[in-house]
Each structure stands twice: as C-alpha cells, then as structure tokens.
N, C-alpha and C positions, 0 to 999 in steps of 0.2 A: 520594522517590528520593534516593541519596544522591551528595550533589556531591563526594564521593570517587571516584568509579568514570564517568568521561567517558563512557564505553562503553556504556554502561548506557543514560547520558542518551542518546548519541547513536542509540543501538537503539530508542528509547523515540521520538526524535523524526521519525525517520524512519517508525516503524512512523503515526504521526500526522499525517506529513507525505504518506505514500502516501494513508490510509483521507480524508483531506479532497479530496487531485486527483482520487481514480477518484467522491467523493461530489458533487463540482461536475462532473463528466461520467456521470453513474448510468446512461445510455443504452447508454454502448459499454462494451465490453471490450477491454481491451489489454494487449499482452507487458508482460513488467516492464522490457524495453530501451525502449523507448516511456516508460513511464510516469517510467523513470529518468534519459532524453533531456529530456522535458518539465521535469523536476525541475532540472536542470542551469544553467540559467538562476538560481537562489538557494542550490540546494544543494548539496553536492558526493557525497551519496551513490554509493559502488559501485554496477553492474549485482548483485554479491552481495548487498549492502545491503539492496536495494530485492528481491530473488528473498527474501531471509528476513522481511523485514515482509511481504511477501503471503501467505508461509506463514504466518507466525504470525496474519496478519488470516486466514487461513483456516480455520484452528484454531479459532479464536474467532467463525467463519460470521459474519464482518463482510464477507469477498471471496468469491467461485464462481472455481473456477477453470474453464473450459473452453479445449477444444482445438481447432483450426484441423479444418476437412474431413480435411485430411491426418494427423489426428494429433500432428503434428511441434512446433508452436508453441501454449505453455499462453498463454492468455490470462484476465485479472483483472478480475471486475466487482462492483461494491457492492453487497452486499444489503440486504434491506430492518432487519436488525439493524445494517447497519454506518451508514446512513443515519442511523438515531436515535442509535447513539452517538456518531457527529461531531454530530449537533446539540444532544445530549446536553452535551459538553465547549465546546460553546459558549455554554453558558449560565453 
C-alpha cells in the first residue's frame, strides 16, 4: 500500500480494525454506530467510516448483514470466511 495516499491506509485500517472487533464478538451482530461507539475508545473512525468497511467486508462475505424485526436497523456479523481471514492476517 502506498504511504502516499493516508486515505488509503486509513480505509485499509479501519476496514481491519472493524473485521477483528465484530471477529472477537462472532456471536452478535451489531449496527455500525455500536461497532463504531466501541472503536472510539482507540480509534477515531466516522459512523461513515465504519458503514463503508462493513460494506466493503460484505462484498468480500467476511460480514452478513441483517436487519432488526422492523426492518429499520442493518445489523453486522462475521462470517465464517471473515473469521479465517483475521486469523489468517495474524499469522
């Protein structure tokens, strides 16, 4: 990746930094304001930030997204490809 373009990095690090929190919680699914509330405490990630790394983890069927009863609220859960590739990038 190139250390010209911050943006890049920092799209790149968020998108790794959501696919690791939702892989240490693999049980629930949660909004991206949730996921992005928890991140805030080290990162400074946007709510936007954090709603385009889920896409993009979804694209790539590392997240599910599902919706609340009501339809209303998408919620993000790891799957079992996104599982191996955080533990994948751990090694």
């Amino acid at each position: 990746m190139s250390a010209e373009n911050p943006q890049l990095q920092r799209n790149e690090e968020c998108r790794m930094t959501v696919r690791g929190y939702l892989a240490e919680r693999n049980t629930v699914a949660q909004t991206a304001a949730t996921i992005q509330r928890r991140l805030r405490t080290e990162h400074d990630f946007t709510l936007d930030e954090v709603k385009s790394a889920c896409a993009f983890l979804e694209g790539l069927e590392h997240v599910s997204k599902h919706f609340s009863p009501d339809g209303v609220s998408a919620h993000y859960k790891i799957t079992s490809e996104g599982v191996l590739a955080r533990e994948r990038s751990l090694v």
